[in-house]
C-alpha positions in Angstrom: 96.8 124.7 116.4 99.9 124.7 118.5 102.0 121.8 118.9 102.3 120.2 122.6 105.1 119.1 124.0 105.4 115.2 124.5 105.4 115.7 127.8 102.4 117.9 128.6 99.4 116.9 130.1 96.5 116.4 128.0 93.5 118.6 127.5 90.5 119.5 125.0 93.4 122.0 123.6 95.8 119.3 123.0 96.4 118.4 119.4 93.2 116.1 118.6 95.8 113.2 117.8 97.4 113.3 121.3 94.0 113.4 122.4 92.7 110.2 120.8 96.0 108.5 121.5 95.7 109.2 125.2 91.7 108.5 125.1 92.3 104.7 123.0 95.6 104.1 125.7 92.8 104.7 128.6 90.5 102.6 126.7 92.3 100.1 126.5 93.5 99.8 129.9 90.0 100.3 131.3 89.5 96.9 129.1 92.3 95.4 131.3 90.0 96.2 134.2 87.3 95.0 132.6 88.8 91.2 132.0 90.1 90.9 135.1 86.7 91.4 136.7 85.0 88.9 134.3 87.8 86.5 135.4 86.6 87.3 138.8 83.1 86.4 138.0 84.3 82.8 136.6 85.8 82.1 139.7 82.5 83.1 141.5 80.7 80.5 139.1 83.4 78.0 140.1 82.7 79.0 143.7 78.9 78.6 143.5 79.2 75.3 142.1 82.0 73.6 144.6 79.6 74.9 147.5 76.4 73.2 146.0 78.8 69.7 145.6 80.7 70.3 149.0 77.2 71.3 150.7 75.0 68.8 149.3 77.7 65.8 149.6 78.1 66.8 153.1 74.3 67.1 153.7 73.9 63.6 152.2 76.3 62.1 154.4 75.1 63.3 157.5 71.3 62.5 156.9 72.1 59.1 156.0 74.5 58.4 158.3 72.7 59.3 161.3 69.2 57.5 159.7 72.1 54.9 159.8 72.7 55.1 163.4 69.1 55.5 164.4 68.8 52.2 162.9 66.5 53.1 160.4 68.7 51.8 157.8 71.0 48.6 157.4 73.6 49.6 155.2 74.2 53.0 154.4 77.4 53.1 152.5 76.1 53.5 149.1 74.8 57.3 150.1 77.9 57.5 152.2 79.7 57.2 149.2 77.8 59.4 147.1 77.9 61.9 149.6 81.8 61.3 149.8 82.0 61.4 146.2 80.5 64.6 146.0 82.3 66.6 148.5 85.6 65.4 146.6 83.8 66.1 143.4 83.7 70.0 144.8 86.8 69.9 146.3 88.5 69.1 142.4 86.3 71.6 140.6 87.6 74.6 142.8 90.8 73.5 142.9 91.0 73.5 139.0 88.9 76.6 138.9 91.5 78.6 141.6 94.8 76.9 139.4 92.8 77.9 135.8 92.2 81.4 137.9 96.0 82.2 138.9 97.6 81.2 135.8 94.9 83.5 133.8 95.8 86.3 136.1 99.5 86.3 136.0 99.1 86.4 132.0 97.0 89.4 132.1 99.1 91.0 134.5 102.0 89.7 132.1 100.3 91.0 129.3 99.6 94.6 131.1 103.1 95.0 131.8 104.2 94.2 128.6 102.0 96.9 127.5 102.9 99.2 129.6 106.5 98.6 128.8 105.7 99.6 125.0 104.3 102.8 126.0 101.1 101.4 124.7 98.5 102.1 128.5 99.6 104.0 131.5 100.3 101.5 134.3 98.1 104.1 136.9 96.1 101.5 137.9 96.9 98.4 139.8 95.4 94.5 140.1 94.3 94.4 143.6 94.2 91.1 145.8 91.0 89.3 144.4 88.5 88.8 147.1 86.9 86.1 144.8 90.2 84.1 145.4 90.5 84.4 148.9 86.8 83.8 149.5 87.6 80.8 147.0 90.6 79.4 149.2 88.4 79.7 152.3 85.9 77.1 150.7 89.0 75.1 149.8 89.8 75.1 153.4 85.9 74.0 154.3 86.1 71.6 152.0 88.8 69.9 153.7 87.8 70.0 156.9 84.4 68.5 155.9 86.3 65.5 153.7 88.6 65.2 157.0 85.1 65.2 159.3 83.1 62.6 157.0 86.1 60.0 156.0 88.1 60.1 159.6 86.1 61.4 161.9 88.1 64.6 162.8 87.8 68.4 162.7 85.3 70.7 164.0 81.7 69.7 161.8 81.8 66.0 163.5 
C-alpha cells in the first residue's frame, strides 16, 4: 500500500496506522466532549438541589410568617429561621457547586489545549458557553433577592 503524505487527508485508503491514529485522536477528543457534558450534568444536580433549599426556605417563611401576621401564631421566629437558614443553606451549595464548576472547566479546557498543543486531538471543536452555568447564576441571583426579600424586607417577592 502506498505511503501518504503527513499532510493528506485521511481515508479508508490511508495507511491503516494513520487511520487508527486519526480514529483514537477523534476518540479521544469526542471523550473531551463527553466530560464536559457530565460536568454539566453535576452542575444541574447542584442546581436542582439549591432550588429545593431556596424554594422550600422561602415557602416556609412566608407561610409562617403571614400565619404570624394573621395572628394565628405568637412567635414565629423559630420557622422564620429555619426558613432563613435554608434559603442561605441553597445559596452556599450553588455557590460552591458554580466555583467547583469553573475551576473543573478551565482544567479541562487546560488539559485540551495542552493536548492539542502535542499534536495529540485536533482542536475542531470548541467548549461552548454552558447554559447550565448561566441558568445556575440566574438562581444565584434569585436567591439573593429572596434572602434580601425575607431578612430586610426589599426586592420584588415582598
Amino acid at each position: 500500500m502506498e505511503r501518504d503524505a503527513p499532510d493528506a487527508r485521511i481515508t479508508s485508503k490511508s495507511d491503516p496506522d494513520r487511520i487508527s491514529v486519526e480514529l483514537s485522536s477523534r476518540r479521544t477528543g469526542m471523550s473531551f466532549q463527553r466530560t464536559r457534558m457530565s460536568a454539566d450534568r453535576t452542575l444541574m444536580s447542584v442546581i436542582r438541589t439549591s432550588l429545593s433549599l431556596i424554594g422550600f426556605g422561602f415557602t416556609i417563611f412566608q407561610v409562617f410568617r403571614k400565619a404570624h401576621e394573621a395572628g394565628m401564631l405568637k412567635s414565629s421566629s423559630a420557622p422564620l429561621n429555619f426558613g432563613v437558614a435554608l434559603v442561605l443553606l441553597g445559596i452556599a451549595v450553588l455557590v460552591v457547586g458554580i466555583g467547583y464548576h469553573i475551576v473543573f472547566m478551565y482544567g479541562l479546557r487546560r488539559e485540551r489545549e495542552q493536548m492539542k498543543a502535542d499534536g495529540l486531538v485536533h482542536a475542531e471543536s470548541h467548549f461552548p458557553l454552558s447554559l447550565t452555568l448561566m441558568t445556575a447564576l440566574l438562581l444565584l441571583l434569585i436567591g439573593f433577592l429572596a434572602i434580601a426579600s425575607m431578612l430586610f424586607g426589599i426586592g420584588p417577592f415582598e
